[in-house]
MITILO-892520 format. One record per residue (C-alpha): residue in three letters; x, y, z. Coordinates in steps of 0.25 Angstrom, whole numbers, padded with zeros to 4 digits, m for minus. Each point is the difference from the previous one (the first is absolute). Example, Ala and Ser with C-alpha at 12.3 -4.5 7.8 and 13.67 -1.06 7.14 Angstrom:
BEGIN
['ALA'; [0049; m0018; 0031]]
['SER'; [0006; 0014; m0002]]
//
This chain:
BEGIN
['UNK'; [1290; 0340; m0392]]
['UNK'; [0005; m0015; 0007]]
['UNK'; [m0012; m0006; m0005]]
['UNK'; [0002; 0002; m0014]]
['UNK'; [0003; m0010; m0010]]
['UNK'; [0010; 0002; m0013]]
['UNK'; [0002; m0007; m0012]]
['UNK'; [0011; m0008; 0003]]
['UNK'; [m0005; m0005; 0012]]
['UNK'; [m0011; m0007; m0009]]
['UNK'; [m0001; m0011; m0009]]
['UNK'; [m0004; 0006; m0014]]
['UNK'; [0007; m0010; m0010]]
['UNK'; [m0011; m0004; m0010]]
['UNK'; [m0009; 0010; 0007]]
['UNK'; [m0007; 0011; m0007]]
['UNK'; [0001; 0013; 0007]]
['UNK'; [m0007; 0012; m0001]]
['UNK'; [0009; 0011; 0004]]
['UNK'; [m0005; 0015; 0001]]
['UNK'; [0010; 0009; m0002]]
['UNK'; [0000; 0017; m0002]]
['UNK'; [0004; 0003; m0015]]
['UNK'; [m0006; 0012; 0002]]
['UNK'; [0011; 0008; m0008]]
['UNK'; [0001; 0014; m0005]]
['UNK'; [m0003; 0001; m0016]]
['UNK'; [0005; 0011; m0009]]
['UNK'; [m0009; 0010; m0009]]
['UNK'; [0002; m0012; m0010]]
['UNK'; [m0005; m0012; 0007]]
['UNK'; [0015; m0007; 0002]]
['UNK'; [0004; m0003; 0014]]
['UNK'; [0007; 0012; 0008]]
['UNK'; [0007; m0007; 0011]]
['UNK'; [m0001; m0015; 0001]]
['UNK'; [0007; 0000; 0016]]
['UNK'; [m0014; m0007; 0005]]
['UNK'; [0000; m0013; m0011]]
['UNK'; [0015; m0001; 0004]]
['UNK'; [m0002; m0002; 0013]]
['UNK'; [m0009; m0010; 0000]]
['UNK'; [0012; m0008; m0008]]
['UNK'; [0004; m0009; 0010]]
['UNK'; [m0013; m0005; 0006]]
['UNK'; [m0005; m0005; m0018]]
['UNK'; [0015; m0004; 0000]]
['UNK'; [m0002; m0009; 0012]]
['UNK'; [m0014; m0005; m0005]]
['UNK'; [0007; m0003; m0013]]
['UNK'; [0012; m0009; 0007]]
['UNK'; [m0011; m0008; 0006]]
['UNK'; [m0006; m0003; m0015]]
['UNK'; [m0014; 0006; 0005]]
['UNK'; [m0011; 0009; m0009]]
['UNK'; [m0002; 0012; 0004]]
['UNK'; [m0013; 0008; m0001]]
['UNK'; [0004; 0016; 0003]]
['UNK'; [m0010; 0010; 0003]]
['UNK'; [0001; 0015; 0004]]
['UNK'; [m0006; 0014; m0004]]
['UNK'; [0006; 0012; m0006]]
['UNK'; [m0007; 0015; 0001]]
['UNK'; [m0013; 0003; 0004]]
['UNK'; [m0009; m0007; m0011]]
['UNK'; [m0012; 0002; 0010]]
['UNK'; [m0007; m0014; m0004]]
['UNK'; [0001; 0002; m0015]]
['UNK'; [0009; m0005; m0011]]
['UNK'; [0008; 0010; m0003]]
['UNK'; [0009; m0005; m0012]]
['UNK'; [0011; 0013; 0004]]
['UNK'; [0003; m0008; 0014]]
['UNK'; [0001; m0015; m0005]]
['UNK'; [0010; m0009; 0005]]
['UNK'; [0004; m0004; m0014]]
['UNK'; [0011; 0011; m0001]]
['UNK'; [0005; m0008; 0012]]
['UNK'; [m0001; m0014; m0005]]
['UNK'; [0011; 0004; m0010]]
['UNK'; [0010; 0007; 0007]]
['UNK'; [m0001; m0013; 0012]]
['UNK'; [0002; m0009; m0013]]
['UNK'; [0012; 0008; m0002]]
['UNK'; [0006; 0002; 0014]]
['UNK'; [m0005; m0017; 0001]]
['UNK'; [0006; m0003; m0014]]
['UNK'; [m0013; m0010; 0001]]
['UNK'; [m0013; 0004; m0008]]
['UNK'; [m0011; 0004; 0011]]
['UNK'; [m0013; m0004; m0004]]
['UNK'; [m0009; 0012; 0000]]
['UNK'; [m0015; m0002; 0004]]
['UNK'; [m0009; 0011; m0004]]
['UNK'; [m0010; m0004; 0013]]
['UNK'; [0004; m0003; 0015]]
['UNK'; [m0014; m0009; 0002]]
['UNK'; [m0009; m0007; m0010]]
['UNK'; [0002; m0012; m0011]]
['UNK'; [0010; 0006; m0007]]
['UNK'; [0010; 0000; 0014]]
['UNK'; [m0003; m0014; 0003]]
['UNK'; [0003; m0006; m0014]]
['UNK'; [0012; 0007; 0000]]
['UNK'; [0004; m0003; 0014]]
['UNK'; [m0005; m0015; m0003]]
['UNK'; [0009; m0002; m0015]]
['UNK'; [0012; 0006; 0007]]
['UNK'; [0013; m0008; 0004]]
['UNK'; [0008; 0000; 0012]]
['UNK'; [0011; 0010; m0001]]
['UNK'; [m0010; 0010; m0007]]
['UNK'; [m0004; 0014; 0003]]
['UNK'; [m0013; 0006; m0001]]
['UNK'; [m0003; 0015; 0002]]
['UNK'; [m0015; 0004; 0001]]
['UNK'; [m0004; 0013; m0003]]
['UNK'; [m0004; 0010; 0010]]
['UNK'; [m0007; m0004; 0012]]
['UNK'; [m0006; 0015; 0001]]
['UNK'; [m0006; m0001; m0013]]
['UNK'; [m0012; m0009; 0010]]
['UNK'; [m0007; 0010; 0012]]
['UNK'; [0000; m0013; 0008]]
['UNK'; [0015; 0001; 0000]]
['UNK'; [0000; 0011; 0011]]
['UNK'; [m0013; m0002; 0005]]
['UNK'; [0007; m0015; 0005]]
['UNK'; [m0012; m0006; m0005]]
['UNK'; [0000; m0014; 0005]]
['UNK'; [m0004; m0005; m0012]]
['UNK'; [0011; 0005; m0010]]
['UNK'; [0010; m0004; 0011]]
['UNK'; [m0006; m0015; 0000]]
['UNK'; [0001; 0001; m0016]]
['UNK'; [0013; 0005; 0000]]
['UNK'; [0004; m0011; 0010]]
['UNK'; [m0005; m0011; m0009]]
['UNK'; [0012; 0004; m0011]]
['UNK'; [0009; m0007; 0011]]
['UNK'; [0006; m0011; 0011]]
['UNK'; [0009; 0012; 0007]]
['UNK'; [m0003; 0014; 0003]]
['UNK'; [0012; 0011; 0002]]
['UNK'; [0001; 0013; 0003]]
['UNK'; [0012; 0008; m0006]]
['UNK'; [m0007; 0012; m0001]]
['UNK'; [0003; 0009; 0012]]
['UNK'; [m0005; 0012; m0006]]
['UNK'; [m0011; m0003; 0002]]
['UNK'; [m0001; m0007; 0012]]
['UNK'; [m0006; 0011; 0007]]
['UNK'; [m0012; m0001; m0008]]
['UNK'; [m0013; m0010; 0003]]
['UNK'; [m0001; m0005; m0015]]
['UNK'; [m0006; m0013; m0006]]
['UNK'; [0015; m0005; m0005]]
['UNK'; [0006; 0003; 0013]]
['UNK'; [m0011; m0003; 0010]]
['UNK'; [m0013; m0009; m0006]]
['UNK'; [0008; m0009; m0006]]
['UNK'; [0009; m0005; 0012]]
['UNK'; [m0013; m0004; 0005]]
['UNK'; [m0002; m0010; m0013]]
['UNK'; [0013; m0008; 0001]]
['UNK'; [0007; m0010; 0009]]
['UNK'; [0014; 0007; 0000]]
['UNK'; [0004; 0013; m0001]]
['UNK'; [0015; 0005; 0001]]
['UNK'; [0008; 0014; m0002]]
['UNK'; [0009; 0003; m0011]]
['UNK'; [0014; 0004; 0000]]
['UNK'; [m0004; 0014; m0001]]
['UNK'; [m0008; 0000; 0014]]
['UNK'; [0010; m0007; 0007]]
['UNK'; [0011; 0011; m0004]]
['UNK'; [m0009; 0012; 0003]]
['UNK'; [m0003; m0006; 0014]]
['UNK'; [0012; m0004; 0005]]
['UNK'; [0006; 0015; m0004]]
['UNK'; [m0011; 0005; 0006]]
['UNK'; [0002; m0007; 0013]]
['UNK'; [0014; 0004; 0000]]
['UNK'; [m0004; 0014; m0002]]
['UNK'; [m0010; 0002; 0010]]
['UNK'; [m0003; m0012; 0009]]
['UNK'; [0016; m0002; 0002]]
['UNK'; [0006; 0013; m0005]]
['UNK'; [0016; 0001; 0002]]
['UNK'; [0001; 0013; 0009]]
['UNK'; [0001; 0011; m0004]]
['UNK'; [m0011; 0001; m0007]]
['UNK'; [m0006; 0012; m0009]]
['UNK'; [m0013; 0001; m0008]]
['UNK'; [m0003; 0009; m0011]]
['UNK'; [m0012; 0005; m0001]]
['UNK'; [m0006; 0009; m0012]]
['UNK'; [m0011; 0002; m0011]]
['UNK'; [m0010; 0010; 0001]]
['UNK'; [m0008; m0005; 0010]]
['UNK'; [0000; m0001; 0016]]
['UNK'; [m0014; m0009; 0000]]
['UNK'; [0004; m0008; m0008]]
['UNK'; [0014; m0005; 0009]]
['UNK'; [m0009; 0002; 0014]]
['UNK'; [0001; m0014; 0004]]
['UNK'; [0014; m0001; m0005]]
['UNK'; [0006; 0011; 0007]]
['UNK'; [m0009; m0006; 0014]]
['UNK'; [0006; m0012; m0003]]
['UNK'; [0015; 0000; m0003]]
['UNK'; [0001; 0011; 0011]]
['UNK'; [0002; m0010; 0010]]
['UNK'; [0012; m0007; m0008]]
['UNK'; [0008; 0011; m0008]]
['UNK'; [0011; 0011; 0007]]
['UNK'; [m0002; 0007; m0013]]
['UNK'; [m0010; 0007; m0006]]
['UNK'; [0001; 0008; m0014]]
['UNK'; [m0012; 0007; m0004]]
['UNK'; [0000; 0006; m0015]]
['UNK'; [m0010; 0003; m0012]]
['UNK'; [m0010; 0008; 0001]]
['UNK'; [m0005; m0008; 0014]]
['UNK'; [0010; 0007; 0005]]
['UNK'; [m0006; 0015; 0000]]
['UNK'; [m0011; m0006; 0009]]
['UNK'; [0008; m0004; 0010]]
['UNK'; [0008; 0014; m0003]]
['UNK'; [m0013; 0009; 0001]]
['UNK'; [m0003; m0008; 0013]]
['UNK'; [0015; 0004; 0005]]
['UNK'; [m0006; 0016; m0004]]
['UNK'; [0006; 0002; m0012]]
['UNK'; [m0005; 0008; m0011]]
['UNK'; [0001; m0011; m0013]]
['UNK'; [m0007; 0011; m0012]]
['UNK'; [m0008; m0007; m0008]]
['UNK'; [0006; m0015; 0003]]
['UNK'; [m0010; m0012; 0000]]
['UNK'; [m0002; m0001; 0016]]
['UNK'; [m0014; m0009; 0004]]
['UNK'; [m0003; 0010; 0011]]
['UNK'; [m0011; m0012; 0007]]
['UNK'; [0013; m0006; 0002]]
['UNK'; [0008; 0011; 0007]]
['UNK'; [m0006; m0005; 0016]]
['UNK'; [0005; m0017; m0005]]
['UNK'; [0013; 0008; m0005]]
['UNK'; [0003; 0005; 0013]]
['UNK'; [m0005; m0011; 0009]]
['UNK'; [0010; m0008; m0009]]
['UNK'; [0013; 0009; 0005]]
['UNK'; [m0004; 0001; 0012]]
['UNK'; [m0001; m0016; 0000]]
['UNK'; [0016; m0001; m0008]]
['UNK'; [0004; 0010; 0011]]
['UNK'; [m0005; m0009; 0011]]
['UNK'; [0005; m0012; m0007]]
['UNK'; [0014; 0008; 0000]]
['UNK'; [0000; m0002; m0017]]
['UNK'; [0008; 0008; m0007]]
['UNK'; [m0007; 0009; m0010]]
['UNK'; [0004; 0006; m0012]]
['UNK'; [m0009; 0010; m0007]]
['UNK'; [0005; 0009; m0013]]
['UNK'; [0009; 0012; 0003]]
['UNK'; [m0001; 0007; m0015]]
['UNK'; [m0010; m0005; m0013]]
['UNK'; [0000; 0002; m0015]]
['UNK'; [m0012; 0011; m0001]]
['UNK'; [m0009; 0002; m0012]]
['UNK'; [m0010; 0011; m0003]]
['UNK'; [m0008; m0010; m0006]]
['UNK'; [0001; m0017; m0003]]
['UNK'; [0003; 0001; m0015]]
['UNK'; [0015; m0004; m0005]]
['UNK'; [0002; 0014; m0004]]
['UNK'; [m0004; 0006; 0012]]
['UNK'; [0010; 0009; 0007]]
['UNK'; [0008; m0005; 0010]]
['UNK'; [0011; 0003; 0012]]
['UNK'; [0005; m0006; 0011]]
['UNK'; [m0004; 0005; 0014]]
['UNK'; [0002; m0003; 0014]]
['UNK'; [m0015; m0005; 0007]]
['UNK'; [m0002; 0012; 0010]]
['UNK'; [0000; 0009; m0015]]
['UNK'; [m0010; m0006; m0009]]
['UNK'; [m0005; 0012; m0009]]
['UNK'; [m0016; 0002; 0002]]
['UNK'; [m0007; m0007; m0010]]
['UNK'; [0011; m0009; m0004]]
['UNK'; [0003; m0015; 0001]]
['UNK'; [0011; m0011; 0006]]
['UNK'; [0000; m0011; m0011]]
['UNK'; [0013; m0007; 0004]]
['UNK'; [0011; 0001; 0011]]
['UNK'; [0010; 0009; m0001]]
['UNK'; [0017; m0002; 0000]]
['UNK'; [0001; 0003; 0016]]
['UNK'; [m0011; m0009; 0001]]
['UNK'; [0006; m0014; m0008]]
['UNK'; [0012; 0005; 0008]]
['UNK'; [m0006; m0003; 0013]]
['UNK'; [m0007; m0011; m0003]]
['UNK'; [0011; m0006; m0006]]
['UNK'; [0007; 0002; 0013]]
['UNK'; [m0011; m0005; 0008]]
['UNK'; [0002; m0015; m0007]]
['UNK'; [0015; 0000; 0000]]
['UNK'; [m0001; m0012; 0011]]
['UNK'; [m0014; m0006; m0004]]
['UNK'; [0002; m0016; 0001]]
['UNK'; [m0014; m0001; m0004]]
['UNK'; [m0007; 0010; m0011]]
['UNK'; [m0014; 0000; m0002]]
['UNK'; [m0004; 0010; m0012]]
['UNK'; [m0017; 0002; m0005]]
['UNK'; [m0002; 0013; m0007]]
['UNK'; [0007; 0009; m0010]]
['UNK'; [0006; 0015; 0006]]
['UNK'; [m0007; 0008; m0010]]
['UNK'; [m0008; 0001; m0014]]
['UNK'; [0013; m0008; m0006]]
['UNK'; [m0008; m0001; m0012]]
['UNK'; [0006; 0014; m0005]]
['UNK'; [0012; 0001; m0003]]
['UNK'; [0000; 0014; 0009]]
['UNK'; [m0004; m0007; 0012]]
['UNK'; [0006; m0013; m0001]]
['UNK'; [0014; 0002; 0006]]
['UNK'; [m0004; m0001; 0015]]
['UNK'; [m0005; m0015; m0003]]
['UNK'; [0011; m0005; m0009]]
['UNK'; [0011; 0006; 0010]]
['UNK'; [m0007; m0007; 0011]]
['UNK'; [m0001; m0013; m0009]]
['UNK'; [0015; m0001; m0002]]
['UNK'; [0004; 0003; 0015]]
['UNK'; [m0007; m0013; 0004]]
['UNK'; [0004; m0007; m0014]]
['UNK'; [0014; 0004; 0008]]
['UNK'; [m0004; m0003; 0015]]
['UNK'; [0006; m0011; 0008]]
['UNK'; [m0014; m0007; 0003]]
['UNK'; [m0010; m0009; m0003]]
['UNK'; [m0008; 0010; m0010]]
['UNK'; [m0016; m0005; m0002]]
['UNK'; [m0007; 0008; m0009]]
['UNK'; [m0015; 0001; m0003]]
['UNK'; [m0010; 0007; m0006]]
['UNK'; [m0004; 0014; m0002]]
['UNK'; [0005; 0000; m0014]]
['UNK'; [0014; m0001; 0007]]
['UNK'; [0006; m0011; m0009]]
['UNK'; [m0003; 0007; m0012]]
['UNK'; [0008; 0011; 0006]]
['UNK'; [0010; m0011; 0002]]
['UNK'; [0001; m0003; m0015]]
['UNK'; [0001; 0015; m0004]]
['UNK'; [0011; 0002; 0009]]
['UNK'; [0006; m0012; m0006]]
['UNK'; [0003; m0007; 0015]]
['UNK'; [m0011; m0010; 0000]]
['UNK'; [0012; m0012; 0000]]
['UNK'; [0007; 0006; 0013]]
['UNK'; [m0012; m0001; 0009]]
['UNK'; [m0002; m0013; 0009]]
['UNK'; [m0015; m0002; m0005]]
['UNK'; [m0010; 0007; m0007]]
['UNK'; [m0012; m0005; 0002]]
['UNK'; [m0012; m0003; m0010]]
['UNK'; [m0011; 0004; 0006]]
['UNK'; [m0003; 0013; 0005]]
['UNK'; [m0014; 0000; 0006]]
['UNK'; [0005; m0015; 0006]]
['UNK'; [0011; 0005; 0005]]
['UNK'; [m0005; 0012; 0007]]
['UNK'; [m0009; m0008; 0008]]
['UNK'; [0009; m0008; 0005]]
['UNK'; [0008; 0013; 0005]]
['UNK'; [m0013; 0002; 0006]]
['UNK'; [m0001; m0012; 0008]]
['UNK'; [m0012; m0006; m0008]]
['UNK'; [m0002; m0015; m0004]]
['UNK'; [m0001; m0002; m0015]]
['UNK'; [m0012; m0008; m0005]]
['UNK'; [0008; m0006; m0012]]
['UNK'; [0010; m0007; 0012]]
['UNK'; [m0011; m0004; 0010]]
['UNK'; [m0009; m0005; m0011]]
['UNK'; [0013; m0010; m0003]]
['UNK'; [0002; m0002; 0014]]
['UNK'; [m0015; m0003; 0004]]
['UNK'; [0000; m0012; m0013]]
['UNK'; [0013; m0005; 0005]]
['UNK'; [m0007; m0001; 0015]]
['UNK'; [m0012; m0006; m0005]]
['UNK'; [0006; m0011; m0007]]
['UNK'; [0013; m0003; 0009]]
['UNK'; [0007; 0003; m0011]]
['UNK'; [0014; 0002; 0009]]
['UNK'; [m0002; m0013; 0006]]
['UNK'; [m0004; m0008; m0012]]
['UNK'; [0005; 0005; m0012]]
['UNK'; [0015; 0004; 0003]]
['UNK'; [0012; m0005; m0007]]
['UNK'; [0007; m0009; 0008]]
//
């Protein structure tokens, strides 16, 4: 992380930038922006490109267009609402590579903005075809990376083109979702608690084997949890459990037991006879789940406990919902959690798991220290991986001694 380069350590005055950025945002039934949290966040990094009177060429995705143009998931609808929050015009481009690009990129002044349309609209885009990344490199004097989303992904405009340009440099964004990060894992203030939920234990193996050797806490809720419960010899009905994960469940207690971690498992859940809104429902403690019924949230005793065991976090690490929040019926569990870390003493980092939108339901989002925008980036970091978007910037910036030549004096 040392070895990256930022934006402001640079000289881009009178520079053209390519900057790629994530306005993958959520669109409503009628083709109008949903929550634009993502094109805010990149604010200060175009703000800062602005400043230094430089164009700038953004790029990024949105949905799974699968390599076709898919008019529903155009960037245009973007364009707009970054004019708006800019109060400059954005020039929209209707390609990322081809004529049409390099005229408008070429006819554009310093202190202009240009938005291309979507990168996934091209299958050489996350194939990281070397060739679109050169093309896409052509457009500019200065690659940057804002887009930490993504960075867990080998695509042509986070990887290829790094390879195509002198000097590359990290946005504002990265820099904020690193340095929390570090402060939350690699240097967490003690103690130090991780929530862990969703529905899935395989899908959170390597960040449970990998934060057990730095957390005194362990909360484990969602439907993960009936695995590890079933591996404990309880009888959870009908409950999700991934029964080829029961022998990893119990080599990971015996592992937090070892390792003297606290661990805190539900007491009682919200049962259904079925996963439907109207479903009947009742409160029951876990040892007295009816046959054939459901857990699908955490029950009262349960936030209770939990809420207990991060009364004295300093450090709050939260990946994962409690329960299907999504119905109303099973989302209390989840939203009573939400609003005991909104109100928790502690650095709270929260990533992931469709935990944020959780956090805007619940109306909290503001009290938390950071909530991260990448999910699937952020998860890989908890699992101790290395993100290909940050080493592809850090192996340009070794390649062209871009930290001993081009920094600001």
């Amino acid at each position: 992380m040392n070895n990256i380069v930022y934006i402001d350590e640079i000289d881009i005055r009178n520079k053209t930038l390519l900057v790629r950025v994530d306005f993958n945002v959520p669109l409503d039934q009628n083709g109008n922006i949903a929550d634009d949290t993502r094109i805010r966040a990149v604010l200060p990094t175009l703000n800062y490109c602005l400043d230094e009177n430089t164009k700038v060429v953004l790029m990024s995705h949105m949905g799974r267009p699968k390599g076709k143009k898919v008019p529903e998931l155009s960037l245009l609808v973007v364009a707009k609402r970054l004019s708006r929050l800019l109060d400059k015009d954005v020039k929209f481009v209707g390609e990322c590579v081809g004529e049409l690009a390099e005229n408008t990129v070429k006819s554009a002044g310093f202190g202009d903005i240009i938005l291309l349309e979507n990168l996934r609209f091209y299958p050489e885009e996350t194939s990281n075809d070397d060739v679109f990344g050169k093309k896409l490199a052509s457009l500019c004097d200065i690659y940057v990376n804002d887009a930490f989303a993504t960075a867990h992904r080998s695509h042509a405009s986070n990887v290829a083109v790094t390879k195509f340009v002198n000097t590359c440099a990290a946005g504002f964004l990265i820099r904020k979702e690193l340095n929390y990060f570090t402060r939350a894992v690699e240097n967490p203030m003690k103690p130090f608690v991780a929530i862990v939920g969703g529905a899935k234990v395989s899908g959170k193996i390597e960040v449970l084997s990998n934060l057990a050797d730095k957390i005194d806490k362990l909360i484990i809720g969602g439907a993960m949890s009936n695995t590890f419960l079933k591996a404990l010899g309880h009888d959870v009905g009908s409950s999700l459990v991934e029964d080829e994960m029961l022998e990893y469940a119990k080599k990971t207690l015996e592992k937090i037991n070892e390792k003297r971690i606290k661990l805190y498992l539900p007491v009682d859940a919200v049962v259904a006879d079925r996963l439907a809104p109207d479903a009947e429902t009742k409160v029951t403690t876990i040892q007295e789940i009816p046959k054939g019924w459901m857990a699908l949230d955490i029950g009262p005793a349960t936030v209770t406990l939990f809420t207990e065991a991060i009364q004295n976090a300093k450090t709050i690490v939260w990946n994962g919902p409690m329960g299907v929040f999504e119905m109303d019926a099973f989302s209390r569990g989840t939203f009573a959690l939400v609003s005991s870390v909104a109100n928790a003493y502690a650095l709270t980092i929260v990533g992931g798991g469709d935990t944020d939108v959780a956090l805007h339901r619940a109306g909290e989002f503001a009290k938390m220290s950071y909530v991260s925008t990448g999910g699937g980036a952020f998860l890989e970091l908890l699992e101790g991986k290395k993100l290909p978007g940050i080493e592809a910037l850090i192996d340009c910036s070794k390649k062209n001694n871009l930290k001993q030549q081009t920094i600001k004096q």
